[in-house]
Wavefront OBJ file of the C-alpha trace (Angstrom):
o trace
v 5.880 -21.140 8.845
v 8.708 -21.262 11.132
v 8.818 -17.992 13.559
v 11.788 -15.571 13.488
v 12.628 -14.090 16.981
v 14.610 -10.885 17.402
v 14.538 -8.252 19.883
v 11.468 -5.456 18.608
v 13.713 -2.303 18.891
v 16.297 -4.376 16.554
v 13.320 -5.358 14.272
v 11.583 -1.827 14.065
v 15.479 -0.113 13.474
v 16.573 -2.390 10.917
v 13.185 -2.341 9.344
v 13.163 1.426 8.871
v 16.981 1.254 8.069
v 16.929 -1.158 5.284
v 14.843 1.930 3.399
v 16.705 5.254 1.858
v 13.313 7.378 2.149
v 11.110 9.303 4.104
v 8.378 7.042 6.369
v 4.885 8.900 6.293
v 2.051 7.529 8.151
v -1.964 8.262 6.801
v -3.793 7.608 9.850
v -7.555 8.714 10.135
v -8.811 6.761 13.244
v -10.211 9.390 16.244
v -7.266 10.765 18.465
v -4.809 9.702 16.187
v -0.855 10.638 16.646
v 0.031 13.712 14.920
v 3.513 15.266 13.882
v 5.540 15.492 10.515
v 4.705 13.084 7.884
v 1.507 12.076 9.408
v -1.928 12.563 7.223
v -5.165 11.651 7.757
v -5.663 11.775 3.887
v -3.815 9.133 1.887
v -4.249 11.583 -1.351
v -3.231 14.426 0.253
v -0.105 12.057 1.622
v 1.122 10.751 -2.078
v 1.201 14.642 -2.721
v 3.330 15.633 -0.452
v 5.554 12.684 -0.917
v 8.556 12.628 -2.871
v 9.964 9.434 -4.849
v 11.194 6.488 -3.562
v 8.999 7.442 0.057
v 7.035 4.981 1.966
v 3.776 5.600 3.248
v 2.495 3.343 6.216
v -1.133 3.141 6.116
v -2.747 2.484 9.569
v -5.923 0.113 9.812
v -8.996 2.214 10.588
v -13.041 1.599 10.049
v -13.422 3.323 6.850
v -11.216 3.049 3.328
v -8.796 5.604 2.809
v -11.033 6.766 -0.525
v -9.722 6.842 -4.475
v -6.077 7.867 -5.019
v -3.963 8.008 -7.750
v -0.280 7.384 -7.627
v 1.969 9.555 -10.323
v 5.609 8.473 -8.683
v 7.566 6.127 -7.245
v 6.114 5.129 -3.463
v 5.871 2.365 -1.092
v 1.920 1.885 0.153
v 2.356 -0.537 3.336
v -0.570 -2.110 4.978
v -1.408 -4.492 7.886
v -2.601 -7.255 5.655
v -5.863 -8.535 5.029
v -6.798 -10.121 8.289
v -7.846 -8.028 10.136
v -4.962 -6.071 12.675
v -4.847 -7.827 16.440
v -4.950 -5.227 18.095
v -7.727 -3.049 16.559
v -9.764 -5.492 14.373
v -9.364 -3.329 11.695
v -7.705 -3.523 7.867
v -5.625 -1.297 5.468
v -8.629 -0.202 3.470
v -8.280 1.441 0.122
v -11.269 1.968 -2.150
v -9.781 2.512 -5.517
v -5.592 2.989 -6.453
v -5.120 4.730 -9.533
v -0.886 3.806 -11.117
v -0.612 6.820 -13.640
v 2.482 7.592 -15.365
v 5.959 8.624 -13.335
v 4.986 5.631 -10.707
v 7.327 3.084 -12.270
v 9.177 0.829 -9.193
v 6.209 1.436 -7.422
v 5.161 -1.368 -4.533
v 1.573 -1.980 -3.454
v 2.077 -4.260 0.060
v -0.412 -5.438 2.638
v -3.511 -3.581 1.205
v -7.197 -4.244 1.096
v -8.517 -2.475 -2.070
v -11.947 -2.593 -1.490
v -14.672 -1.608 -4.810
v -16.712 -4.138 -5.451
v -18.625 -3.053 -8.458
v -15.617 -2.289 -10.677
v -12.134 -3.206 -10.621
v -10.100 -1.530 -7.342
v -7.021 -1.015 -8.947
v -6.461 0.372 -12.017
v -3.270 0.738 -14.728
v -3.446 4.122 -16.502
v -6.099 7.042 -16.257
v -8.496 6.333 -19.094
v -8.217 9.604 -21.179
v -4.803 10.188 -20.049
v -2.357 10.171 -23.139
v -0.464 7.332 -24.002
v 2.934 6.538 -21.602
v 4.594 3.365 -20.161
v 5.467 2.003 -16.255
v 7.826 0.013 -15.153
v 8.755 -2.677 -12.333
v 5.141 -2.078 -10.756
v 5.372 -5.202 -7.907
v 1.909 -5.645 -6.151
v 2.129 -8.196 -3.162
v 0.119 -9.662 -0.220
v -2.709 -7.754 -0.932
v -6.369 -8.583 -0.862
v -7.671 -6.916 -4.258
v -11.401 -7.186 -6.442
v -10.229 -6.698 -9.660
v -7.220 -5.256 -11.287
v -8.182 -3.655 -15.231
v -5.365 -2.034 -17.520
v -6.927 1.082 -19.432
v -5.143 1.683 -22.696
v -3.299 4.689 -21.565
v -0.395 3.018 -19.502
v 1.971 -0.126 -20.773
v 2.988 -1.747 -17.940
v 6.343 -3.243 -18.247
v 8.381 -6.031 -15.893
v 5.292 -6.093 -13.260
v 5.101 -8.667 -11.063
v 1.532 -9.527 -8.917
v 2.088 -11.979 -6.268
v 1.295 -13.622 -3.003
v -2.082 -11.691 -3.435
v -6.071 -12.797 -3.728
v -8.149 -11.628 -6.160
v -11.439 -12.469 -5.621
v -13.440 -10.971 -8.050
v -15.861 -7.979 -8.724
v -19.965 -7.886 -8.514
v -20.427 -5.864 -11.843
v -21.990 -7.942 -14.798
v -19.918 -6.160 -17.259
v -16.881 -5.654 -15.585
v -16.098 -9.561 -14.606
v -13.082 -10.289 -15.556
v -11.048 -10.156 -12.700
v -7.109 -9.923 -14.126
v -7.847 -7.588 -17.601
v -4.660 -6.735 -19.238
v -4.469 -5.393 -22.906
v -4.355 -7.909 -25.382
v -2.627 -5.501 -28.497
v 0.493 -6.138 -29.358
v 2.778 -4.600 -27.331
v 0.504 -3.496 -24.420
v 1.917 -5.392 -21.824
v 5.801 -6.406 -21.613
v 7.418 -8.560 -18.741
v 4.411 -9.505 -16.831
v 4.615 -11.883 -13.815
v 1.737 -13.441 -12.346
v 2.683 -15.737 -9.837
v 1.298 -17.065 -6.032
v -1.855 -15.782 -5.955
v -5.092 -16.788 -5.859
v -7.541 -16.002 -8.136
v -11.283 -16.028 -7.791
v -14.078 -15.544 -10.915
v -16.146 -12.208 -10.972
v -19.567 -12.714 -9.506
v -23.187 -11.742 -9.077
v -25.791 -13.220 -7.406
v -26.234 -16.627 -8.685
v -26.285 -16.427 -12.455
v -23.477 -15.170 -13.597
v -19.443 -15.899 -12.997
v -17.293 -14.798 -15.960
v -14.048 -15.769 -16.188
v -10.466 -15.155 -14.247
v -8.038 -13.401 -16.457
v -7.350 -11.789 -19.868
v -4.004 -11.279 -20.830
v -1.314 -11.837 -23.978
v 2.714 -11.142 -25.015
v 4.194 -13.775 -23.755
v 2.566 -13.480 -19.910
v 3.939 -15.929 -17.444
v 1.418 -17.308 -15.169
v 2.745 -19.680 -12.500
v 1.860 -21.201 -9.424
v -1.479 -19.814 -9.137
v -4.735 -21.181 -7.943
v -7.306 -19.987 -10.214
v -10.838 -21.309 -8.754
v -14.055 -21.480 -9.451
v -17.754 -22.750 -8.553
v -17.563 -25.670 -10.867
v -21.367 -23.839 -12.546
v -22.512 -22.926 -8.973
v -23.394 -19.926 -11.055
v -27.045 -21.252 -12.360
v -25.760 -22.343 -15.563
v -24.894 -25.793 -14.432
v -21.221 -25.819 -16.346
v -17.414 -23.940 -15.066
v -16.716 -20.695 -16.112
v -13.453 -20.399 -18.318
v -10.484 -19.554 -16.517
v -9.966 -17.363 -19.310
v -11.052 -14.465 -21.646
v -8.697 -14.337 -24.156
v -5.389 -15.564 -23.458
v -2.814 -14.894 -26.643
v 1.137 -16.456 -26.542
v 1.208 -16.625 -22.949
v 2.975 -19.447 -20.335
v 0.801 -20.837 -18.177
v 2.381 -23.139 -16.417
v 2.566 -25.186 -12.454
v -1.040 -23.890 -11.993
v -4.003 -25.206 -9.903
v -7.433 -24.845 -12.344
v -10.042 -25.610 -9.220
v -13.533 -25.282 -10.057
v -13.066 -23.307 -13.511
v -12.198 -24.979 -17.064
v -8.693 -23.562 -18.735
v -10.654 -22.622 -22.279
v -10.978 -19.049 -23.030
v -13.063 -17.345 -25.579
v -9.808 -16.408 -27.392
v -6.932 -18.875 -26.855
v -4.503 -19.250 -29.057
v -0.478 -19.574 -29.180
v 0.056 -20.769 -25.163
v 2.318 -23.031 -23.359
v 0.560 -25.220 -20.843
v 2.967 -27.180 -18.809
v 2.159 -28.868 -15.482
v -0.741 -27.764 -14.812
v -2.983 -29.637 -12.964
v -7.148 -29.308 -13.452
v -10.046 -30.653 -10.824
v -14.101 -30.149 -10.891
v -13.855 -28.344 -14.424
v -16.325 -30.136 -16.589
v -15.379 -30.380 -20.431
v -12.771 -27.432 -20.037
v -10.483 -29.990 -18.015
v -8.405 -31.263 -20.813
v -5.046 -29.968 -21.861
v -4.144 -28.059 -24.060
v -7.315 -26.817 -24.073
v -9.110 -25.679 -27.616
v -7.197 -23.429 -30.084
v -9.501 -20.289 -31.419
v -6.903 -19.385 -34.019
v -3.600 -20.422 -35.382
v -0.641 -21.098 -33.741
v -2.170 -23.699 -31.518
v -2.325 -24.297 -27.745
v 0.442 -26.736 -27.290
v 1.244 -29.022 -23.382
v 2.985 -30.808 -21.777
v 3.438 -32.929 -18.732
v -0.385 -31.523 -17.473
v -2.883 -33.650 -14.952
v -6.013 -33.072 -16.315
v -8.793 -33.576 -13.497
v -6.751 -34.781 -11.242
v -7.375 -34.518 -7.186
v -4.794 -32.152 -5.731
v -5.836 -33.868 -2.075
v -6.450 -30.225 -0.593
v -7.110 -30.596 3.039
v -10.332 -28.613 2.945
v -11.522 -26.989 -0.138
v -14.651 -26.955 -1.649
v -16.258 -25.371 -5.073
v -18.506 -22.284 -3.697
v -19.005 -19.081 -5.361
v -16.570 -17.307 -2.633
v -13.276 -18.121 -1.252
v -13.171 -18.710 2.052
v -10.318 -18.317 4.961
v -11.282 -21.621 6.090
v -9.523 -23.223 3.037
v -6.741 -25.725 4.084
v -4.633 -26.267 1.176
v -2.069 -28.036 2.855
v -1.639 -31.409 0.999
v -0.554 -34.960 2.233
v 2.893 -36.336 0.815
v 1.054 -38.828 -2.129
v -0.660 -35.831 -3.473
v 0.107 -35.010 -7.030
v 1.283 -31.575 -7.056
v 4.462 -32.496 -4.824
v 7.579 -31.484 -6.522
v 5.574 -31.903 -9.738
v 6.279 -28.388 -11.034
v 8.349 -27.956 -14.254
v 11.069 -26.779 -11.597
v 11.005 -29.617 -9.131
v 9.006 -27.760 -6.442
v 5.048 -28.576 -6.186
v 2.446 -27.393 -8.172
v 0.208 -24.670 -6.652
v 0.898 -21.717 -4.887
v 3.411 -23.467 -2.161
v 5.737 -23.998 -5.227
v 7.903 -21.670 -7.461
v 9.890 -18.498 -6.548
v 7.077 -17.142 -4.604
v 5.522 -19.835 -1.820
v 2.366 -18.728 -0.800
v 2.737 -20.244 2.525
v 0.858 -17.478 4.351
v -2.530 -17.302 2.467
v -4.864 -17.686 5.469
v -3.312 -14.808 7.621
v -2.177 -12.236 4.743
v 0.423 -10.379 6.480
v 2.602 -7.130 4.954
v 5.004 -6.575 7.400
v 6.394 -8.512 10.508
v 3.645 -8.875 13.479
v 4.019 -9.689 16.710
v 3.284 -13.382 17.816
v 4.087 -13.387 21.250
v 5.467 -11.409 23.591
v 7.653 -12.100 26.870
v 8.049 -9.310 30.006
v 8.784 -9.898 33.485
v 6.051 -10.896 35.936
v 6.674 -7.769 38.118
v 7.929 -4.854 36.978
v 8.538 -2.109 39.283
v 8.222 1.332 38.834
v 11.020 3.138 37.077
v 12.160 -0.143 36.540
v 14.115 -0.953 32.531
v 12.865 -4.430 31.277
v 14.444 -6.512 28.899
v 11.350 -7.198 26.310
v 11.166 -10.279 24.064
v 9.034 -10.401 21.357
v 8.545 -13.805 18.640
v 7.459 -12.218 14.908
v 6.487 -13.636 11.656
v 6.788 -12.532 8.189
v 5.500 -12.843 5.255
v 7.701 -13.833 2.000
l 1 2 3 4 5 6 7 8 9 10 11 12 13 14 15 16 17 18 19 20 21 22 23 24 25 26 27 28 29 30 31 32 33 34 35 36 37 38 39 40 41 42 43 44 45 46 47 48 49 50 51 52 53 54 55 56 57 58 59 60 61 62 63 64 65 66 67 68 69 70 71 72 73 74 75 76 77 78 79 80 81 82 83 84 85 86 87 88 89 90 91 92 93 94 95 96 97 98 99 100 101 102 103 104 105 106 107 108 109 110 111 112 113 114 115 116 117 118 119 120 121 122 123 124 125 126 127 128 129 130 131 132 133 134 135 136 137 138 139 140 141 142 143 144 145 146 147 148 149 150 151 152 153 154 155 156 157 158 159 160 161 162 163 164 165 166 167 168 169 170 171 172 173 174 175 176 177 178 179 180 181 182 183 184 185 186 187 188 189 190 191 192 193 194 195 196 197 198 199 200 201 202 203 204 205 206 207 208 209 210 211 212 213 214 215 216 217 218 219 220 221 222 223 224 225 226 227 228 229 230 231 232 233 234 235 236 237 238 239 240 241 242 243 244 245 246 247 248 249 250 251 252 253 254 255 256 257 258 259 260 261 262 263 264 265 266 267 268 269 270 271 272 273 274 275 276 277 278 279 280 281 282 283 284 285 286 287 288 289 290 291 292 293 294 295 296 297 298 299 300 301 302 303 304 305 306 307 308 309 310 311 312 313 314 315 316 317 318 319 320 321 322 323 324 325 326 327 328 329 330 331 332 333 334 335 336 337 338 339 340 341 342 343 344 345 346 347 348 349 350 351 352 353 354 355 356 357 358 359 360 361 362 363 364 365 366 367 368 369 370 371 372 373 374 375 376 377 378 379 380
């Protein structure tokens, strides 16, 4: 990614400039900064915060805990590698959206619970409501589950890795509503997406979604049966009139227990057994219709391999005779480099602009103003 260079006081005044809203910081390391707007509760933070605030949430040892979010904020983390100057991430263990947080932004975050989903849609037992224009973005998440009482409308997950959950029951690592009319407008684009998991015997599928979803430009991996029953899981549970479309299947077949009424167009599938085919079987009427697919076909990923985790050490750079250039079904490659949203930052998640490098005089003497220089990279 090519580096942006600026000036840091520039970059930090601009940055908090470009925002109409109070900045509050949660901060719960030992000797941390106090003043107004700093917490060292995130909970007791998104109380006191009004909508359309931003709340910076500084990497410490432990999570920030469970929170629920009932208006409009802005939760900015470091990113999922680990910050370089403390080691440390943006830990939350579970985020609650309830209703009143429409046009709220999840960014940077690690959102930790294994043994369930991490983030939630709606507070089950809560009556009945809708959200809108939810965006969730360069975040490192387990599981994401939609409870009955919220309708998520126009939400967009990108740029983010799932990687899946350690609860038997609670495998599915995308689960949206499938009713008619319980999702509206949803966006699922540049991530990638890893099967739920335990021990060795059981990975359940990827996602579960319907009403006309768009999926696009995601890698959705598996272990190709690493899971002891010697075949892929399904990419899908059940998967109802959705577009699926300039996706990677790796390691995971694109059947789903219910699958019925989709699009499937250039996709491309490798190391998924029988489930490799396109479109893949039809539980129900209208059928599964494609077009213009790759079915087990090499992408020519630079280093990649079909384990039960992902790993950081994945390369998926490709060479210029692999497949997936410019073979999308808008002339830009298939995979997460592609589409609206290139991925081009998956190895070193990033939510904000870091600093790279870093110039200052040799000398400085005391007293002395210095003219500082810094190189920073963003994320998309």
């Amino acid at each position: 990614m090519r580096p942006n260079y600026f000036f840091v006081a520039v970059f930090l005044m601009l940055y908090a400039n470009s925002f109409s809203q109070t900045i509050y910081k949660v901060d719960s390391n030992p000797n941390a900064t106090t003043g107004d707007h700093v917490y060292t509760d995130l909970q007791e933070c998104i109380d006191a915060a009004s909508d359309g605030d931003m709340i910076h949430i500084i990497p410490a040892a432990n999570h920030y805990g469970t929170v629920t979010i009932d208006k409009e904020l802005h939760l900015v983390g470091s990113g999922w590698v680990p910050d370089n100057q403390s080691g440390l991430t943006s830990k939350v263990y579970q985020i609650n959206f309830d209703a009143g947080s429409s046009n709220s932004t999840l960014n940077g975050l690690v959102v930790s619970r294994s043994d369930n989903s991490s983030v939630y849609i709606g507070v089950s037992g809560a009556p009945v409501d809708t959200v809108e224009n939810i965006e969730i973005k360069n975040c490192l998440i387990r599981g994401l589950t939609q409870n009955t009482s919220l309708i998520p409308k126009s939400m967009i997950l990108r740029n983010n890795i799932f990687y899946g959950t350690s609860n038997y029951w609670a495998g599915v690592v995308l689960k949206f509503q499938t009713g008619a009319g319980m999702t509206e407008n949803l966006l699922i684009s540049n991530n990638i997406i890893c099967p739920g998991y335990l021990s060795n015997y059981y990975s359940s599928s990827n996602i579960t979604v319907a009403n006309q979803t768009i999926l696009a430009n995601n890698l959705i991996y598996g272990d190709n049966g690493a899971n002891g029953f010697g075949h892929p899981s399904n990419a899908f549970g059940s998967i109802i009139n959705c577009f699926i479309s300039n996706n990677v299947f790796y390691g995971t077949a694109v059947n789903g227990s219910t699958s019925y009424g989709n699009v499937f167009s250039n996709n491309l599938t490798r190391y998924c057994g029988a489930g490799c085919s396109f479109p893949p079987t039809s539980t129900s009427l209208p059928n599964n219709t494609g077009i213009n697919n790759l079915s087990n076909t090499d992408p020519l990923f630079t280093t990649i391999s079909v384990t039960t985790y992902w790993s950081t050490s994945f390369d998926l750079s490709v060479p210029d005779d692999s497949p997936i250039i410019d073979a999308g079904s808008d002339g830009t490659d298939i995979g997460i480099m592609g589409g609206s949203y290139p991925f081009n930052n998956y190895q070193n998640l990033r939510a904000v602009p870091y600093i790279h490098q870093m110039a200052v005089p040799g000398i400085i003497m005391e007293n002395q103003d210095i003219q500082l220089e810094a190189e920073a990279r963003i994320n998309q």
